[in-house]
C-alpha positions in Angstrom: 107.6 4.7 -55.4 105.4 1.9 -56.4 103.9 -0.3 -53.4 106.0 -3.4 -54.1 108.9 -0.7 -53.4 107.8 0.6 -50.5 107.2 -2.7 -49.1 110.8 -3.8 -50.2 112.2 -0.9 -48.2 110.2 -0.9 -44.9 111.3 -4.6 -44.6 114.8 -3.2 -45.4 114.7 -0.8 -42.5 112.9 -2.5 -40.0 115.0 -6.1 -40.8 111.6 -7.8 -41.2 112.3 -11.3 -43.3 108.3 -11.8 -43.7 107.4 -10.2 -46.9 103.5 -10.7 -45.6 104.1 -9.4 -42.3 104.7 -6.4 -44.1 102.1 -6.1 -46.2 99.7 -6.5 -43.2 101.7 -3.9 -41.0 101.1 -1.4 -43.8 97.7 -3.0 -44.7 96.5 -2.4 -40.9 98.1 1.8 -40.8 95.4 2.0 -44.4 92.7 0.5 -42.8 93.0 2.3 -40.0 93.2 5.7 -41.4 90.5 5.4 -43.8 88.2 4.2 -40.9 89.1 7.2 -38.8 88.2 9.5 -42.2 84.9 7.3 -42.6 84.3 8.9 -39.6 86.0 12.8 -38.8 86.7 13.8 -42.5 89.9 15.0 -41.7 93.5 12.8 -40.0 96.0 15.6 -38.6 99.2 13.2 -38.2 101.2 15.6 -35.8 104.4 17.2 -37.8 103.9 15.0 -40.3 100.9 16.2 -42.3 96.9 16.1 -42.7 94.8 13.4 -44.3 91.0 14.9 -45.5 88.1 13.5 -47.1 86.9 15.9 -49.6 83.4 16.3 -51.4 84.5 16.5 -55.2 81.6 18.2 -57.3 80.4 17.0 -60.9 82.2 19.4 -63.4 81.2 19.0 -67.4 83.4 17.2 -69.5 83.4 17.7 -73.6 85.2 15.3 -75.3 85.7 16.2 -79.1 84.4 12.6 -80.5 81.4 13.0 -78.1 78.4 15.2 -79.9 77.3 16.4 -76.8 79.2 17.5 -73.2 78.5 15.1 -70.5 78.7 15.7 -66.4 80.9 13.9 -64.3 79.4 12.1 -61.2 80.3 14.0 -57.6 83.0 11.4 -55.6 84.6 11.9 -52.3 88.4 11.8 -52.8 91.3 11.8 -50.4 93.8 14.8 -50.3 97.0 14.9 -48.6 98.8 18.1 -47.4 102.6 17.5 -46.1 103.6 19.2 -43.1 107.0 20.5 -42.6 108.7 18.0 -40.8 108.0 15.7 -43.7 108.9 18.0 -47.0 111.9 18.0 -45.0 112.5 14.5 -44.9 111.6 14.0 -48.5 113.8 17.0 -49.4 116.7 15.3 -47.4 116.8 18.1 -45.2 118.0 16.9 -41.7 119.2 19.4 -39.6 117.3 18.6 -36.5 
């Protein structure tokens, strides 16, 4: 689901008429999230799943046209494990 999508459907659902409104609703829940991993490294959203900020380490690359191997820079990156409530949702599980 692209973001134009999602932003289509959240305005579906919630009967919002203001496609901006929406964008700064969902604007405000990124902002917020990355400012909380600026600062703890790790989001636990209860049921739902856990946000972390992890250290990614240079690796070496070879590419065949390239004479010699080269290193990738080290970069924080974002990883998202689902909790079970949610790989329930998305699997259209909903017994509860």
């Amino acid at each position: 689901m692209t973001e134009g999508e999602f932003i289509k459907f959240y305005k579906k659902r919630n009967k919002i008429k203001s496609h901006r409104l929406v964008k700064e609703k969902i604007d405000l829940f990124w902002n917020a999230l990355f400012k909380a991993l600026d600062e703890d490294k790790k989001v636990v959203l209860q049921r739902w799943g856990v946000f972390e900020k992890r250290e990614m380490k240079s690796r070496k690359i070879k590419v065949p046209m390239w004479e010699e191997p080269t290193y990738t820079k080290p970069k924080e990156s974002i990883k998202f494990r689902a909790g079970l409530n949610f790989v329930k949702i998305a699997n259209g599980d909903t017994d509860e």
